[in-house]
C-alpha positions as CSV (number, residue, x, y, z in Angstrom):
1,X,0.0,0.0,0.0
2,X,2.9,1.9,0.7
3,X,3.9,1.9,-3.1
4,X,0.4,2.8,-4.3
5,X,0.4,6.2,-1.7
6,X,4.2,7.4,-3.0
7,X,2.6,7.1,-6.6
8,X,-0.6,8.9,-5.8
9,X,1.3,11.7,-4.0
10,X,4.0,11.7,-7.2
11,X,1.4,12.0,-9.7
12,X,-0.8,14.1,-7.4
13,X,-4.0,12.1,-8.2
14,X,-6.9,13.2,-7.4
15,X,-9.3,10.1,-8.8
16,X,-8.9,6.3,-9.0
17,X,-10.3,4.1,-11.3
18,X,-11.1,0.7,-9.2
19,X,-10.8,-1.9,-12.2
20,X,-12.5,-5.7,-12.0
21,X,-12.4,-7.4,-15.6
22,X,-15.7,-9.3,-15.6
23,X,-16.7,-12.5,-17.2
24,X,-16.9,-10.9,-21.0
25,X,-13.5,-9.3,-20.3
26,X,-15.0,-6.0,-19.6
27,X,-13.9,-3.5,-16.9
28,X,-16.4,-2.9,-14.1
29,X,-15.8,-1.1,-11.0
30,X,-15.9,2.5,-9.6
31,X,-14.4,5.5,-9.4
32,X,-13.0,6.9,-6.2
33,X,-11.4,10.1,-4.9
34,X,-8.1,9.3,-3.5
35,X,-8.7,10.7,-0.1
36,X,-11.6,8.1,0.2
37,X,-9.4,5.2,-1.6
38,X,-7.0,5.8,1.2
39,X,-9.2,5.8,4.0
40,X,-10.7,2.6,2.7
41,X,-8.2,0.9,0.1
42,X,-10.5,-2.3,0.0
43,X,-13.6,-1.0,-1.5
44,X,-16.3,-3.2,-2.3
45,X,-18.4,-4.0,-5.2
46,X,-22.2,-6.7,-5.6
47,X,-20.5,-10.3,-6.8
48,X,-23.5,-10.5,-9.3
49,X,-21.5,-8.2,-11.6
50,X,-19.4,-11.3,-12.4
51,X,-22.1,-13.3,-13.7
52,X,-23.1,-9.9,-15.8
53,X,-23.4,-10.9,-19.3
54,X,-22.3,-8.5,-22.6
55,X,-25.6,-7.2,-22.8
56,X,-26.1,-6.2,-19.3
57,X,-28.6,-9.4,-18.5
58,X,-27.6,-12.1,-15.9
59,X,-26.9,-15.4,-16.0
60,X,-28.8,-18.3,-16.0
61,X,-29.2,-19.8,-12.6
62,X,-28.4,-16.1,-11.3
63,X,-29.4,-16.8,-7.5
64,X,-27.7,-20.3,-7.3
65,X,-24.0,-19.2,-9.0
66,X,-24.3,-16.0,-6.4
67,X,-25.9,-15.2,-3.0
68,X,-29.5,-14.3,-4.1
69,X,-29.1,-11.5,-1.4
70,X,-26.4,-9.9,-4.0
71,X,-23.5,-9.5,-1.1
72,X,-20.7,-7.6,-1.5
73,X,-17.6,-9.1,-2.2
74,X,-14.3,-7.1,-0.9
75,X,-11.6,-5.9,-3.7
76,X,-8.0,-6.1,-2.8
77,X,-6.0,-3.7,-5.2
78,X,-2.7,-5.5,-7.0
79,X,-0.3,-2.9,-6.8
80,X,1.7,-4.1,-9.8
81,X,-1.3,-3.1,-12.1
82,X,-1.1,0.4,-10.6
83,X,-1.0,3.0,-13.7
84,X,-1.9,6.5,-15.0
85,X,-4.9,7.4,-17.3
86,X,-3.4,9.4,-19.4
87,X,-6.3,10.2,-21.4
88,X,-8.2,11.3,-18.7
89,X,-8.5,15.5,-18.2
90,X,-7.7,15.3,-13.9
91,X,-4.9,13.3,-12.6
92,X,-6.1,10.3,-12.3
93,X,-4.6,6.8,-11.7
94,X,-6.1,2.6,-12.5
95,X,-5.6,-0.4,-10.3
96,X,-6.9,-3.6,-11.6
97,X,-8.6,-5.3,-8.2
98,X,-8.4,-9.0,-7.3
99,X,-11.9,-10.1,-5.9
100,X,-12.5,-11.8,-2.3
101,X,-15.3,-13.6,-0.9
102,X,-16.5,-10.9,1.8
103,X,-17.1,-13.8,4.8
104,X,-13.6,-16.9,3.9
105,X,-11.4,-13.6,2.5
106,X,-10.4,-16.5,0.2
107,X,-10.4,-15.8,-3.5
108,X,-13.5,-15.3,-5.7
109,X,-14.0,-18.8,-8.1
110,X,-16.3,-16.8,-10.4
111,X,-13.5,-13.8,-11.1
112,X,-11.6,-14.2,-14.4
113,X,-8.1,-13.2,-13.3
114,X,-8.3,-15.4,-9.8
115,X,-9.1,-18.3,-12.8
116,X,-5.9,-17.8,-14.0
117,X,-4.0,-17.6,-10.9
118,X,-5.5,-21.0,-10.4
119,X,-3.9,-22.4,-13.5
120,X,-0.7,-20.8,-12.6
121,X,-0.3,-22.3,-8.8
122,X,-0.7,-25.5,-10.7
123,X,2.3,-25.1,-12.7
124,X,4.0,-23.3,-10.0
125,X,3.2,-26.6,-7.7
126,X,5.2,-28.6,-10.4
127,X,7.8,-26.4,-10.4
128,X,7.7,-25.0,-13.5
129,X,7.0,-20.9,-14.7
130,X,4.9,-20.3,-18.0
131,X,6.3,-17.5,-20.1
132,X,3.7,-15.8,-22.7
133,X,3.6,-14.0,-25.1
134,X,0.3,-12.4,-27.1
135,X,-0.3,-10.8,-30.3
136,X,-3.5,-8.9,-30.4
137,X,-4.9,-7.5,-33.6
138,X,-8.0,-5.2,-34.0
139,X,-9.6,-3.4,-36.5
140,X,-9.7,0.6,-37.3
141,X,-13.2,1.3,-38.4
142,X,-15.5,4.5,-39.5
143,X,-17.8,5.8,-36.7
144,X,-21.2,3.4,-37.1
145,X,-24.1,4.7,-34.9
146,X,-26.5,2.4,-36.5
147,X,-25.8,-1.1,-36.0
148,X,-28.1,-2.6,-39.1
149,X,-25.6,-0.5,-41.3
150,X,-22.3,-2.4,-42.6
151,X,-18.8,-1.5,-41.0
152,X,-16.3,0.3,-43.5
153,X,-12.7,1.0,-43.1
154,X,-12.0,4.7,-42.1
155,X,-10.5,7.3,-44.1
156,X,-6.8,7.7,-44.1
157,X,-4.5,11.1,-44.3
158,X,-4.6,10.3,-48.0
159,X,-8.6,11.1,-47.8
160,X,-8.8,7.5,-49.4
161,X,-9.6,4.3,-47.9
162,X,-8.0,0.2,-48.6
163,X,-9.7,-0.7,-51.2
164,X,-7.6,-4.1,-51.3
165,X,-5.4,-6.1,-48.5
166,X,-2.4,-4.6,-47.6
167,X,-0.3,-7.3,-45.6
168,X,2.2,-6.1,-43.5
169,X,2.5,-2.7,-45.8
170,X,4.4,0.1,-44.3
171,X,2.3,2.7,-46.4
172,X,-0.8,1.1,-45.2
173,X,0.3,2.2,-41.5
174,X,1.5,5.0,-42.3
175,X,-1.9,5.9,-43.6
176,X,-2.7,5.9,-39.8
177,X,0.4,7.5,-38.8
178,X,-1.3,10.1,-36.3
179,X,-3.6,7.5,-34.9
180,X,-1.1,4.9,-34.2
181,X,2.1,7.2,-32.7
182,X,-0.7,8.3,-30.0
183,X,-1.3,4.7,-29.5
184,X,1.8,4.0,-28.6
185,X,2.3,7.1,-26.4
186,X,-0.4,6.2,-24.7
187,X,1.2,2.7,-24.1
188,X,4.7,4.1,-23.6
189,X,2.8,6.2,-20.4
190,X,1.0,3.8,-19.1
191,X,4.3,1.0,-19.2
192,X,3.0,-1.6,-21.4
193,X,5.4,-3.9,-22.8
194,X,4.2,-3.4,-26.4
195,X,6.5,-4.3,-29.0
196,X,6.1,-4.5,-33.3
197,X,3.2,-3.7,-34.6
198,X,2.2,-4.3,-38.4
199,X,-0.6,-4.0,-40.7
200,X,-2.7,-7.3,-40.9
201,X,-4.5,-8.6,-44.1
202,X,-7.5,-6.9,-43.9
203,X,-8.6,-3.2,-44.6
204,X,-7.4,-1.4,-41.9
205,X,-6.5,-4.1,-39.6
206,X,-3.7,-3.9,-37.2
207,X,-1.7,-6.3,-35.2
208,X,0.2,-5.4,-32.0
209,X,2.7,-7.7,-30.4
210,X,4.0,-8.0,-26.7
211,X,6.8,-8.8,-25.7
212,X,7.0,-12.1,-23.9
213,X,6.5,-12.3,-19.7
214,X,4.6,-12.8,-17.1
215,X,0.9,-14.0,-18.0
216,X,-1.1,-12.6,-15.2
217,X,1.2,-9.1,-16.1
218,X,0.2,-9.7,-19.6
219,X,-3.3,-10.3,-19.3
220,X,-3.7,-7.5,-17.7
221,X,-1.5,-5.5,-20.2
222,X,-3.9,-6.6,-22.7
223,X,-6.9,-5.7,-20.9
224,X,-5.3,-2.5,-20.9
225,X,-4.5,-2.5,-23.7
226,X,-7.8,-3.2,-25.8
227,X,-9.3,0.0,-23.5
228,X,-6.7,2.0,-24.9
229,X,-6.9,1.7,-28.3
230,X,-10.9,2.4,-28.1
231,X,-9.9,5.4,-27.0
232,X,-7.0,6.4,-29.2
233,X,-9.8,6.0,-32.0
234,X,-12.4,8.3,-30.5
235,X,-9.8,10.5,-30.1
236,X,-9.4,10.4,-34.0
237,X,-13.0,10.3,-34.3
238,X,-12.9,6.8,-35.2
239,X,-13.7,3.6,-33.9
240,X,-11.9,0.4,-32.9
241,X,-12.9,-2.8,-32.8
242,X,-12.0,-6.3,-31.2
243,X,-14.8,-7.9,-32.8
244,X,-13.7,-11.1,-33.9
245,X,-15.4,-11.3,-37.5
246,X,-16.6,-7.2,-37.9
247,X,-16.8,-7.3,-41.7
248,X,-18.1,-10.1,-43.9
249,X,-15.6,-10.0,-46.9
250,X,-12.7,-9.5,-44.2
251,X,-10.5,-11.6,-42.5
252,X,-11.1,-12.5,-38.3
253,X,-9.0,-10.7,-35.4
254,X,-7.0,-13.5,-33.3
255,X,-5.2,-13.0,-30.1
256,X,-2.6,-15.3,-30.6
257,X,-0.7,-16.7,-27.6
258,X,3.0,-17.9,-27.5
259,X,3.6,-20.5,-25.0
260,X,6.9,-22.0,-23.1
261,X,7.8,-23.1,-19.8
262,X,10.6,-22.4,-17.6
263,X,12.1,-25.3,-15.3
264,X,12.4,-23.9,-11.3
265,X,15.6,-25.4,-10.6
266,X,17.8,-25.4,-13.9
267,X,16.0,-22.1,-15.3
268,X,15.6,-23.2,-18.8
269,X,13.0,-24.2,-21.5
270,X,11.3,-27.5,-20.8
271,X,10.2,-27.5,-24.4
272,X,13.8,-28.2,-25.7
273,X,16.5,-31.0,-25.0
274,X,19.9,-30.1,-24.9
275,X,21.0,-30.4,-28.2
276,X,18.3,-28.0,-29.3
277,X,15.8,-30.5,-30.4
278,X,12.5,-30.4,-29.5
279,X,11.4,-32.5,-26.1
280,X,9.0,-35.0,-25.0
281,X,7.3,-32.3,-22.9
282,X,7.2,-29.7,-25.9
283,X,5.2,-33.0,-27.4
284,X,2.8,-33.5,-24.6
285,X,2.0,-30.2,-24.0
286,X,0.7,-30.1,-28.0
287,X,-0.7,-33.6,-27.4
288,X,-3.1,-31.6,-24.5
289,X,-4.3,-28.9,-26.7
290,X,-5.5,-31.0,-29.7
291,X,-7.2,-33.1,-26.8
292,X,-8.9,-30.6,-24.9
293,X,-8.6,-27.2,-27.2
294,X,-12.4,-28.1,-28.6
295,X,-13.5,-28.0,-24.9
296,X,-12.0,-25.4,-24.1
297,X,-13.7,-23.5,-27.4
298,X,-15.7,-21.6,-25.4
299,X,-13.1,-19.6,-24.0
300,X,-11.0,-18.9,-27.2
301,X,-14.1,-18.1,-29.0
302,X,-16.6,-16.6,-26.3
303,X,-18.9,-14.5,-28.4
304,X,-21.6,-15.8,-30.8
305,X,-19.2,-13.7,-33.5
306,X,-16.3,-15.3,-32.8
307,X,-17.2,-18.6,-34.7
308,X,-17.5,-16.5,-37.9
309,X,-13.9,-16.1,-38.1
310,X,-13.6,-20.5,-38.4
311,X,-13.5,-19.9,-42.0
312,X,-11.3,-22.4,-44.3
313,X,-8.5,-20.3,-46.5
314,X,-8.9,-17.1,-44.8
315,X,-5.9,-17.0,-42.2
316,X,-7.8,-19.1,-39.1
317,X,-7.2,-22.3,-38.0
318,X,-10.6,-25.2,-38.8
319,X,-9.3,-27.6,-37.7
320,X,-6.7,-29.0,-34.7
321,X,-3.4,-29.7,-36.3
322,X,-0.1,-28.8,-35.6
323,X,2.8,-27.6,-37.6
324,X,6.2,-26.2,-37.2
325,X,6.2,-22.8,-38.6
326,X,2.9,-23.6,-40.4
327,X,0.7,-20.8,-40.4
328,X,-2.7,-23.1,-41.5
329,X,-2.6,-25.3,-38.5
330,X,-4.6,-24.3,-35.3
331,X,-1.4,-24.7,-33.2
332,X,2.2,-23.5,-34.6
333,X,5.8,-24.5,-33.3
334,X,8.0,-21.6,-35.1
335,X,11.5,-21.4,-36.0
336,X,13.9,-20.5,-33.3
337,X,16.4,-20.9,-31.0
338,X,16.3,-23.8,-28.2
339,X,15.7,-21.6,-25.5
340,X,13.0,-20.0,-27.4
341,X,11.3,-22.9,-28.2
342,X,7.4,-22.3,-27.9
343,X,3.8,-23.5,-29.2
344,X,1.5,-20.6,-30.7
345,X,-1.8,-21.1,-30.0
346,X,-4.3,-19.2,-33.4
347,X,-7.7,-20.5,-31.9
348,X,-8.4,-17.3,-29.5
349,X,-9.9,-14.3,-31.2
350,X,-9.3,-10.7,-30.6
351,X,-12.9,-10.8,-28.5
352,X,-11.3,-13.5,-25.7
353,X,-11.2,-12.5,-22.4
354,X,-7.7,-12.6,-21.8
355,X,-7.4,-14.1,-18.6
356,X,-9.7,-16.9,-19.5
357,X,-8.1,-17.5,-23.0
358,X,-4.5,-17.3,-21.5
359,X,-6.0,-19.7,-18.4
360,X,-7.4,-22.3,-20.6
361,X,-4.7,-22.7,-23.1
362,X,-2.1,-23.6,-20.0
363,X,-5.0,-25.7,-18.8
364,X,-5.1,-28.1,-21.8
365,X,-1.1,-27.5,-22.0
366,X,-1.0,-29.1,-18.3
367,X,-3.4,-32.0,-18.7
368,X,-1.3,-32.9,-21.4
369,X,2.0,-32.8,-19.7
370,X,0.3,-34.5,-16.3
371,X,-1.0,-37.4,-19.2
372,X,1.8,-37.5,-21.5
373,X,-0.1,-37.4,-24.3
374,X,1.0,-37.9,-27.3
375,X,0.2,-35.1,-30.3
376,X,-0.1,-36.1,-34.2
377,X,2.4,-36.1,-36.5
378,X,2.9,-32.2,-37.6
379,X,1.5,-31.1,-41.2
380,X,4.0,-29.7,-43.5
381,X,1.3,-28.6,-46.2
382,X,-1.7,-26.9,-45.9
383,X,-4.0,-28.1,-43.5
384,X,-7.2,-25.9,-44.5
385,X,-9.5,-28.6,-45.1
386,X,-12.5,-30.6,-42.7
387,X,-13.6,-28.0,-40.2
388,X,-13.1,-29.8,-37.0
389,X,-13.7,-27.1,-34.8
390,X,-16.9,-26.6,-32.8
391,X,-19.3,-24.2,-35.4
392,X,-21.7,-22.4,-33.0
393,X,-21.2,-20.8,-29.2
394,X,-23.9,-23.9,-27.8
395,X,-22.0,-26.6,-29.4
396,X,-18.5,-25.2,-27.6
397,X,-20.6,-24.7,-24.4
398,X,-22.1,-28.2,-25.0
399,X,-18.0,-29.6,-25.4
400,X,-16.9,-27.9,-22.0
401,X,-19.7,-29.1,-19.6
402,X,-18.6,-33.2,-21.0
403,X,-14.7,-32.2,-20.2
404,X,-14.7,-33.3,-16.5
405,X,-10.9,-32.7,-16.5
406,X,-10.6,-29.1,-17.7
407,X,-13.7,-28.2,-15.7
408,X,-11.5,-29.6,-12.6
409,X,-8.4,-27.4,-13.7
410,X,-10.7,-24.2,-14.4
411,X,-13.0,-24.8,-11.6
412,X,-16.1,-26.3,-11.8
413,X,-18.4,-23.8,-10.2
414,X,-16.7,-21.4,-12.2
415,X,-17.3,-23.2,-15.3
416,X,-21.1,-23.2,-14.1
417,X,-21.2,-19.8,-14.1
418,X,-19.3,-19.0,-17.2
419,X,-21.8,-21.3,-18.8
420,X,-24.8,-19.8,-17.5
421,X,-23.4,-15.8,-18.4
422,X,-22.6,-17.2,-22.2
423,X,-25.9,-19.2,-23.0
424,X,-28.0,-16.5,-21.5
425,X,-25.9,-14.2,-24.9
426,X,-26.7,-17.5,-26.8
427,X,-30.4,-17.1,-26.3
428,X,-30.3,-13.1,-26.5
429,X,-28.5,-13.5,-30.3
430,X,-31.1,-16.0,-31.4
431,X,-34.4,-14.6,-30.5
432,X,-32.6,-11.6,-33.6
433,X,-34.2,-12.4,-36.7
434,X,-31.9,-11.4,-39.5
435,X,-31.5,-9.4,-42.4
436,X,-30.6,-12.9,-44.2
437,X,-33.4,-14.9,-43.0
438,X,-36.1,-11.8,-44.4
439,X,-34.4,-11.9,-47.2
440,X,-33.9,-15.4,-48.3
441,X,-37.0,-16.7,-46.2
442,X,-40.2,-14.1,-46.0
443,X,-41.2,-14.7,-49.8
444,X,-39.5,-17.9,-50.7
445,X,-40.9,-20.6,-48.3
């Protein structure tokens, strides 16, 4: 606490943003005056905010995931999270909060980052350290106050927009130049370990890359992160979006998420033997992602959007195979040194949750090392072919709840409640009748 009082005096704060990523990956919370924040640094906030869904509803089974009095649940700030806003016009500082249950003090099962502590103290209990890395792209998109009307690509300083893909151009960026160097400023002053950024295949999509770490630091750098870049844009009197399909003729927005582990005692890369080659572990860790990765859908893809981007032959995986340095297969081993030596996982979209997506693809990593299970031979061609994934939000719900072993690793009354906040978004989406279906349907059926 001592840390967090030097940096408020420092700074000379006068407000604090009290930050809980919900379920969906949202932040909820409350703002507080400083004065009051140090009177009463635990402040406390209704539990049923975790089971809030993206449209503001509840979940299913509400009063039996949460206390059907709605108690309070105390938040205990995490002083390593503890950042400016520069955006904001007063001096005003963030702290992301872990949650507690108000009468044990113990941890919160239903909160999204204690999730992933969970999976952590498991590999920490074997005496290993997982190092991550994400890349998070997103697209920049004209302002769009009516949601029946298409999204289009903004206007750049030529006055023009894309009008074709424009992989990895430098022009193409630099058509954003003013939007993207106060991006990074704002990143620069809030610390986030942001490092290359490059312009993705679609029109106006962008793809930034972290540096690897920590994954608790990271998932919260990217929870930071995706609230930062929705306001560069408005700042620039545009929009931008972490949708995972936003346009129909446009390629998806991932989150991908580079994976190795770090022995305890010899501190060095499980995933490679001595001689640089590629170990037994590396194997089994693949071997538990194609095993459980379809269970564990629902967190990569969490949004009835997100299955859009499962498209065959337009850069996202259908299908779980694995490759090295194959960019078609679902799970990617690239080139590089031995002590680099990682597994990319291309299933999450840019929608995920971040703690949830990071927690479950070390969950299905774990269950394979604790089974030793094997993996397939690697592709070397393309591998775009059978969709194998899960197609639709209930089927990947469906997958989860018959996984009794990453339900165990997750937690299983979390995985209730997750559940329940997702198919009550399942039901919301399909009561919408669409423009296709009056379309195609009203006269013709």
């Amino acid at each position: 606490m001592e840390l967090i009082k030097r940096f408020l005096q420092q700074h000379r704060i006068t407000e604090i943003e009290c930050l809980v990523p919900d379920m969906t990956g949202n932040a909820r919370g409350k703002f507080l005056p400083t004065r009051k924040f140090i009177g009463d640094p635990e402040p406390r906030l209704p539990e049923s905010i975790l089971v809030q869904t993206v449209t503001g509803d509840w979940a299913e089974e509400h009063d039996e995931l949460v206390h059907p009095a709605d108690r309070d649940m105390s938040l205990q700030p995490d002083e390593t999270t503890l950042r400016l806003v520069p955006w904001a016009k007063e001096p005003t500082a963030q702290i992301i909060f872990d949650c507690h249950n108000m009468e044990t003090d113990q941890p919160h099962e239903l909160s999204s980052r204690n999730v992933l502590k969970r999976v952590l103290k498991l590999y920490q209990d074997e005496g290993l350290t997982p190092v991550i890395a994400p890349e998070v792209e997103f697209y920049l998109i004209q302002k769009n106050l009516d949601p029946d009307n298409e999204l289009k690509p903004p206007v750049g300083r030529s006055g023009r927009t894309e009008s074709a893909r424009q992989s990895y151009s430098i022009d193409a960026v630099n058509e954003f130049e003013p939007i993207i160097d106060t991006l990074y400023d704002l990143c620069e002053r809030q610390e986030l370990d942001v490092d290359t950024l490059i312009h993705e295949s679609g029109k106006a999509q962008m793809e930034i890359n972290f540096h690897h770490g920590d994954p608790l630091s990271l998932a919260d750098q990217v929870f930071v992160f995706k609230r930062t870049t929705r306001e560069t844009a408005l700042q620039h009197d545009i929009y931008a979006t972490f949708m995972s399909k936003p346009m129909e003729e446009e390629p998806g927005s991932s989150m991908h998420i580079h994976q190795s582990l770090i022995d305890h005692q010899r501190g060095k890369n499980i995933f490679a033997n001595e001689d640089g080659s590629h170990s037994d572990r590396l194997l089994h860790f693949i071997g538990g992602l194609q095993r459980y990765s379809a269970a564990a859908m629902a967190f990569f893809a969490p949004n009835v959007n997100a299955y859009r981007r499962f498209t065959p032959e337009i850069a996202a995986p259908v299908n779980l195979e694995w490759g090295i340095d194959n960019r078609t297969t679902g799970l990617r081993v690239p080139l590089s040194p031995a002590e680099a030596t990682r597994v990319e996982n291309r299933f999450p979209g840019a929608d995920a949750n971040p703690y949830l997506a990071i927690a479950a693809s070390l969950a299905c990593g774990y269950l394979g090392l604790k089974h030793k299970i094997q993996p397939s031979e690697p592709v070397e061609g393309n591998s775009y072919g059978e969709v194998q994934l899960p197609r639709t939000l209930e089927e990947s719900l469906r997958l989860l709840n018959e996984c009794p072993e990453l339900k165990q690793v997750m937690g299983e009354h979390f995985v209730r409640a997750y559940t329940g906040v997702k198919l009550a978004e399942f039901e919301a989406f399909n009561r919408v009748i669409s423009s296709w279906e009056r379309e195609h349907l009203l006269l013709s059926v």
